[in-house]
C-alpha positions in Angstrom: 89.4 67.3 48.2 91.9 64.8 46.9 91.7 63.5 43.3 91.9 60.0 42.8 95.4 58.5 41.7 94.7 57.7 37.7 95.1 53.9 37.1 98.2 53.3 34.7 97.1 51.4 31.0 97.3 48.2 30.8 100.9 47.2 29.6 100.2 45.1 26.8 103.7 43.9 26.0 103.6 41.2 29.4 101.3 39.4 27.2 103.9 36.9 25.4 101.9 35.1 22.8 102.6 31.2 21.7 104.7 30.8 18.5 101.7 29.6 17.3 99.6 32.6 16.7 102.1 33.7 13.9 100.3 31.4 11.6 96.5 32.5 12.3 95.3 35.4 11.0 91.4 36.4 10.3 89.4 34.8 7.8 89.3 36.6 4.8 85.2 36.1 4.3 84.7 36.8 8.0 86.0 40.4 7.3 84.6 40.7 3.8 81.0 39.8 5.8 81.3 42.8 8.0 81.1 44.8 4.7 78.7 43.5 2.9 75.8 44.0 5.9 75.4 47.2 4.6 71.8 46.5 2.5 72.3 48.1 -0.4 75.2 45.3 -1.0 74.7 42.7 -3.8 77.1 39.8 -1.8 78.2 36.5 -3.2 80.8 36.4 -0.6 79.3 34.1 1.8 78.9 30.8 1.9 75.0 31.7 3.8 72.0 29.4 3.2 68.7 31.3 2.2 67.7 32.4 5.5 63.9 32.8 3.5 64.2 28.8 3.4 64.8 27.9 7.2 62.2 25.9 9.1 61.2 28.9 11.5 57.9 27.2 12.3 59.5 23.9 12.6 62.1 24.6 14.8 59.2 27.2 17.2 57.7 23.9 17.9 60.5 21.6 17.9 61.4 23.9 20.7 58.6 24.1 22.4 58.3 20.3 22.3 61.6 20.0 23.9 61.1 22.4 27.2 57.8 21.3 27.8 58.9 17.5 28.0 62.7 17.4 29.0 63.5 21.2 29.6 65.0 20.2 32.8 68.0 18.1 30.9 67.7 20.0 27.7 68.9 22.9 29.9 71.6 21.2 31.7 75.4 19.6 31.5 75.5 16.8 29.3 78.3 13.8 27.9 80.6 15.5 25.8 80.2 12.4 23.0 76.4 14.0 22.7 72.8 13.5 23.3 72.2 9.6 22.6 68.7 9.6 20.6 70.6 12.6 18.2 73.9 9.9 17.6 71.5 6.9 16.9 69.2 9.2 14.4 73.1 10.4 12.8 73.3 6.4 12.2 70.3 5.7 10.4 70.9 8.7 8.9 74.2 8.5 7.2 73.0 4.1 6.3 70.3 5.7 4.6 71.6 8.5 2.6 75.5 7.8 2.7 75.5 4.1 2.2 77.6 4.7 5.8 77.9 1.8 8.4 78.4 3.2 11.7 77.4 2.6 14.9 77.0 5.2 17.8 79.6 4.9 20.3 81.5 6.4 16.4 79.3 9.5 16.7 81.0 12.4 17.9 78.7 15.3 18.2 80.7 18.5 17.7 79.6 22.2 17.6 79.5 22.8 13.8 82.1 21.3 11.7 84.7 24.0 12.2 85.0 22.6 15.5 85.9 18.9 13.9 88.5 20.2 11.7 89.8 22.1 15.1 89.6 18.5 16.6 91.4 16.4 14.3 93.8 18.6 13.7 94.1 18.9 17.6 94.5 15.1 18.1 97.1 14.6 15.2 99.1 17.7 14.2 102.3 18.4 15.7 103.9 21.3 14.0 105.5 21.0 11.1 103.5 17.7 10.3 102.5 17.2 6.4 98.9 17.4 5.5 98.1 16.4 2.4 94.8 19.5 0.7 93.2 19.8 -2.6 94.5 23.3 -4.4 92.5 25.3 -4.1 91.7 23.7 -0.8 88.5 25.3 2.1 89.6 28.5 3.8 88.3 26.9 7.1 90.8 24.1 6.8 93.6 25.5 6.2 92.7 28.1 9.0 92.4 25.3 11.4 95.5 23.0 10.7 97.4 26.5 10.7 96.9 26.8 14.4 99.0 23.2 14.9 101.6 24.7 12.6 101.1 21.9 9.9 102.7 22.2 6.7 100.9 21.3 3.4 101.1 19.3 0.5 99.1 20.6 -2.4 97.7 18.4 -4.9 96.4 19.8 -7.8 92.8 19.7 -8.7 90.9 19.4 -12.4 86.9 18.9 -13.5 86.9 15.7 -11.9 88.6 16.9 -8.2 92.0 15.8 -6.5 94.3 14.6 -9.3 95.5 11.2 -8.3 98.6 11.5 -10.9 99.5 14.6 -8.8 98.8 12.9 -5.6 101.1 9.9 -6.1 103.3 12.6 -7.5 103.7 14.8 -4.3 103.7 11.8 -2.2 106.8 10.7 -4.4 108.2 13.5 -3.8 107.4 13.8 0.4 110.7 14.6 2.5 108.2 12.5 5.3 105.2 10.7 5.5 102.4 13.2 5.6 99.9 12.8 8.6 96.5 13.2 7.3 94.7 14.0 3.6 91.9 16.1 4.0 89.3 16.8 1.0 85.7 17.9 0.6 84.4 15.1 -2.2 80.9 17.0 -3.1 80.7 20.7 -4.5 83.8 21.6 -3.0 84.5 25.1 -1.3 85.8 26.9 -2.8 85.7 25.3 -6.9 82.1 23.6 -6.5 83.7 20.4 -8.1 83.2 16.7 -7.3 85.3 14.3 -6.7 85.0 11.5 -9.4 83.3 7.9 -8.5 86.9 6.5 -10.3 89.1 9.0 -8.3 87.8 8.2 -5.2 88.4 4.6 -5.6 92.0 5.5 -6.6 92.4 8.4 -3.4 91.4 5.1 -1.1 93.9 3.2 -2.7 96.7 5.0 -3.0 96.1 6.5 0.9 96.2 2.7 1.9 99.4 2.0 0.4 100.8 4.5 1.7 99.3 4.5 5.3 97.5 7.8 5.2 94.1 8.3 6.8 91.9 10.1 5.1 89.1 12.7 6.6 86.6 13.5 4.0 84.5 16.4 4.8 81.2 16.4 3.1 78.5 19.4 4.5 76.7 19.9 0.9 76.6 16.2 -0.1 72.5 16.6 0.2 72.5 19.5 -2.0 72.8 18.1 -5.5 71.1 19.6 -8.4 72.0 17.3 -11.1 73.4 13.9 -12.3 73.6 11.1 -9.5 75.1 10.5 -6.1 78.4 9.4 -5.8 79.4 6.6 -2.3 81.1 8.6 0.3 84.8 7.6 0.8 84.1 6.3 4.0 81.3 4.1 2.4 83.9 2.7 -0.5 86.4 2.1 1.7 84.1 0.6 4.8 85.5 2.9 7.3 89.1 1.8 7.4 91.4 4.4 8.0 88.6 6.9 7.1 87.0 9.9 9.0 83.7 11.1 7.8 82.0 15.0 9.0 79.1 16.0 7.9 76.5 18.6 9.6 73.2 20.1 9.5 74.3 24.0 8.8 73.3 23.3 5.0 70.2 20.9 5.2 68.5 22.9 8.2 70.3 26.1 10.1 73.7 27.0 10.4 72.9 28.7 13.6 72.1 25.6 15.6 75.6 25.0 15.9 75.3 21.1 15.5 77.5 18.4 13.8 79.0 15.1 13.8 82.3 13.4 13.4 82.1 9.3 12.3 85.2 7.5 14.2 85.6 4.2 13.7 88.8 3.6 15.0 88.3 3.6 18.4 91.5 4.9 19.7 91.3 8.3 17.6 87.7 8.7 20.0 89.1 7.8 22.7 91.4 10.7 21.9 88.8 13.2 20.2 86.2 13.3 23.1 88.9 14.9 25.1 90.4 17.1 23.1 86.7 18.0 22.7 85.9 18.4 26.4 88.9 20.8 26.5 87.3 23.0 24.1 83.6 23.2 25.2 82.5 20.3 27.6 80.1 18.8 25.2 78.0 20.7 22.3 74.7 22.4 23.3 72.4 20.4 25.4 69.0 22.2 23.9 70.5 22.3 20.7 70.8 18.9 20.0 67.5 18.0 21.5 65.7 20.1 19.2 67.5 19.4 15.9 66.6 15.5 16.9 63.1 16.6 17.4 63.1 18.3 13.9 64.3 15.3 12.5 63.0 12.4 14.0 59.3 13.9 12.7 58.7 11.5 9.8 59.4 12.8 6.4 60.1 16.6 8.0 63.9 17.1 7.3 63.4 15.3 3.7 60.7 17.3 2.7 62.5 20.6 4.4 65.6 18.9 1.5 63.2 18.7 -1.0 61.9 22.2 -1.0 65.3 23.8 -1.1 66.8 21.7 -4.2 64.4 23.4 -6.6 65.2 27.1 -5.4 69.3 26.7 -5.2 69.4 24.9 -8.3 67.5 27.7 -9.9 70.2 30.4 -8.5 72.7 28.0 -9.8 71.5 28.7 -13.4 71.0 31.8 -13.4 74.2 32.7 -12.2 75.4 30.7 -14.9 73.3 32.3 -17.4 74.3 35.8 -16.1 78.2 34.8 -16.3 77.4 34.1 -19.8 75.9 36.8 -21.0 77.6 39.6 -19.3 81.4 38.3 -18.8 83.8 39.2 -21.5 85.8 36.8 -23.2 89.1 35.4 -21.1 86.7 34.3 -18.1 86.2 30.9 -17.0 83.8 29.3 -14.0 82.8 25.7 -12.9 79.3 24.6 -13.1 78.8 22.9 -10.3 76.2 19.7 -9.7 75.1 21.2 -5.9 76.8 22.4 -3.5 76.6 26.7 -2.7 79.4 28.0 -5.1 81.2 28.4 -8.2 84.8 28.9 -9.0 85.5 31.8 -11.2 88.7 32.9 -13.3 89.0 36.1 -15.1 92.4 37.0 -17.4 95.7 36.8 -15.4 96.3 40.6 -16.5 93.5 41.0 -13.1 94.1 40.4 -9.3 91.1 40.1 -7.8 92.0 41.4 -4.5 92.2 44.8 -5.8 89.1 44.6 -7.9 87.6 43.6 -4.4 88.7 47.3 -3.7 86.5 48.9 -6.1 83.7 46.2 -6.0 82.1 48.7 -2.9 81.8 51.4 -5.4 79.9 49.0 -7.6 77.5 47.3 -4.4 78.7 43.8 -5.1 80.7 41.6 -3.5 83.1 38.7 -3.6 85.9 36.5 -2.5 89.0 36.9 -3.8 90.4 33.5 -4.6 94.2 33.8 -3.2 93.7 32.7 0.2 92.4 29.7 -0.8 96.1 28.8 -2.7 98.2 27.0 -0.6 102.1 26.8 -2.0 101.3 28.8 -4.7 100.6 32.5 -5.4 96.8 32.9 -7.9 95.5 36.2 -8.3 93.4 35.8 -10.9 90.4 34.0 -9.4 87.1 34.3 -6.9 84.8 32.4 -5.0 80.8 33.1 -6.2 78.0 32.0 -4.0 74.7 31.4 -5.4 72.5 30.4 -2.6 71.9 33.3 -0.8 71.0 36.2 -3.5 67.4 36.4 -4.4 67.2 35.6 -8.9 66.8 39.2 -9.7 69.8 40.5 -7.3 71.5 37.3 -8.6 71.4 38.6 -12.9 72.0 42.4 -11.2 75.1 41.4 -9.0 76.6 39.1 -11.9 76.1 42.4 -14.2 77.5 44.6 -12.0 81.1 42.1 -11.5 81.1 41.7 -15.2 81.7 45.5 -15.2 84.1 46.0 -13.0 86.3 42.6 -14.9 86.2 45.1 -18.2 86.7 48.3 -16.8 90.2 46.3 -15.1 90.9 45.0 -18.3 90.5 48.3 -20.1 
């Protein structure tokens, strides 16, 4: 009997990976996530909608409408710029809440917003191109422009967002012209700031003069708790050199996988749809069809809205509350108007990545603000989300961190 000739491992180093890859590297709440699923976990680490708030029934018959009257196409191929009815709703949408004129050959319907910061940056980075990000600036962001090699100007940020004294500043200061400016105006990730009525009106400006399009990124703009709206960019500057994302992972499910970009200028579409139909072809067929028949049920997705305000607003404050009463002196947060976070600092004498390390010992957890710093190395903050924690886990989990800052400091 003869034995089988064993088949030799697979050689790895044939595999000659693009220059490229030496910039990505895994998202630092992605792996904190695959910790805190253990249950016993108190987590402020993602940025998770209650999942106790999602329209299950809704979305059971929303489904059910949709395969029993246009299962056939809902199941099929479709046009990469996205299901027609959905980019008309995202019209009347956005001119109803965002004071935002568009029309929908501008709709792009992407799969999440991830996807659209993929896209852009896809469409307009070459490497070593300038991109001009709040500090701190989103995780996401920076994860996608890293992948076309762009380099970043960081413009500091106070109570009122982007600085534009440090804007005109860095752009003074700009060995080139920078590419893009990228910002997330409402209850930014990761500081839960807003970008001032005043400052916006100066960003626009000083973007103009210089030639800089702007894409404001805006997926918790619905979720305010307090004080007024503020116009989108894109409204206050009437779509010129503007791109506008939004999606509906915060105001229904993140799991449907559904967004939009707003393009005005038409040669950036004409370039976007494919970029986008290298990626995926076109976003979800059955996806789309059933967050538009959600939505297009009159008064459904505001009243879904109007139900979760209350409930996020009252995590909000008692996170706040709890920060009060059980932080020691030194420590410092925002208080945000909506969004899903807060932006915490504790003494500079702490790095928070290594009282990440012990947090498991403690059943909490959180993000460690570093990886949000672009150009500049800060240790001594976190990202805290509010939204997903029930109230009692909320005061319990707040406790818990406000031990672990004293025993560090001790």
């Amino acid at each position: 009997m003869s034995l089988a000739t064993p088949k030799p491992e697979l050689d790895l180093s044939v595999f000659r990976f693009a220059e490229r890859m030496g910039r990505l590297k895994a998202s630092a709440i992605r792996e904190i996530l695959k910790v805190t699923e253990m249950p016993d976990v108190i987590s402020f680490a993602g940025g998770l909608p209650a999942p106790e708030l999602f329209p299950v029934t809704e979305f059971a018959q929303a489904c059910q409408e949709v395969l029993a009257h246009d299962g056939p196409a809902a199941l099929q191929y479709s046009v990469t710029e996205g299901y027609p009815p959905l980019r008309r709703w995202v019209c009347d949408y956005l001119a109803r809440t965002s004071h935002i004129e568009a029309n929908p050959d501008q709709i792009l319907i992407i799969s999440g917003s991830q996807q659209g910061l993929d896209l852009v940056g896809k469409v307009l980075l070459d490497p070593g191109d300038l991109v001009i990000i709040e500090n701190p600036a989103y995780l996401g962001a920076i994860q996608a422009f890293d992948a076309y090699q762009a380099d970043y100007l960081n413009v500091e940020t106070d109570d009122e967002g982007m600085r534009t004294d440090d804007l005109v500043r860095v752009l003074g200061a700009a060995r080139r012209k920078p590419k893009l400016l990228y910002l997330v105006p409402n209850f930014q990730n990761p500081s839960g700031i807003t970008l001032s009525l005043q400052r916006r009106k100066a960003v626009i400006s000083i973007a103009a003069e210089h030639g800089i399009p702007i894409f404001e990124d805006d997926p918790y703009g619905r979720l305010r708790y307090s004080h007024e709206p503020i116009p989108s960019l894109m409204s206050l500057a009437g779509g010129r050199g503007c791109v506008y994302m939004s999606t509906v992972s915060k105001i229904m499910a993140p799991g449907m996988r559904v967004a939009w970009l707003v393009i005005p200028e038409r040669a950036l579409y004409e370039k976007a749809v494919p970029a986008k139909q290298a990626a995926d072809l076109h976003t979800s067929s059955f996806t789309q069809r059933v967050v538009y028949a959600f939505a297009r049920a009159p008064g459904a997705l505001e009243a879904h809205i109007a139900g979760m305000l209350p409930v996020y607003a009252r995590r909000r404050d008692l996170m706040l509350r709890a920060l009060e009463r059980y932080m020691p002196p030194g420590c410092s947060w925002t208080r945000p108007d909506g969004g899903l976070f807060l932006w915490a600092r504790v003494p500079e004498s702490i790095d928070t990545q290594d009282l990440l390390a012990h947090a498991s010992g403690k059943k909490v957890a959180f993000v460690p603000g570093a990886p949000f710093w672009v150009n500049r190395d800060v240790r001594n903050t976190m990202r805290l989300n509010f939204s997903n924690a029930s109230d009692d886990m909320i005061v319990e989990g707040i406790r818990r961190l406000s031990d672990l800052v004293k025993a560090a400091l001790k």
